[in-house]
C-alpha positions, 0 to 999 in steps of 0.5 A: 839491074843485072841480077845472076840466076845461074852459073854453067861451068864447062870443062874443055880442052880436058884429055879423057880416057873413054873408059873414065869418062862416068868417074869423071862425071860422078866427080863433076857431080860433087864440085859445087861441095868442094868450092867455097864459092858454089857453097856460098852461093847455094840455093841462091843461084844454080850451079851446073858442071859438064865436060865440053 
């Protein structure tokens, strides 16, 4: 049985100032709030963002 324990979500291809990549960041920091999904599956399996 495959069972799911986290889920990594990279962000690439994405044009960044040098100078905003930490707003950047600190806006990837919220995501999982802002996503119906990553809410449903809270404390149930991991979910991490990044910038690829």
């Amino acid at each position: 049985m495959l069972v799911v324990k986290r889920i990594k979500v990279t962000y690439s291809g994405l044009s960044i100032a040098a100078e905003d990549t930490e707003k950047v960041q600190r806006v990837l920091a919220f995501h999982a709030d802002g996503c119906p999904v990553a809410r449903s599956l809270k404390g149930a399996i991991d979910i991490t963002t990044q910038l690829g």
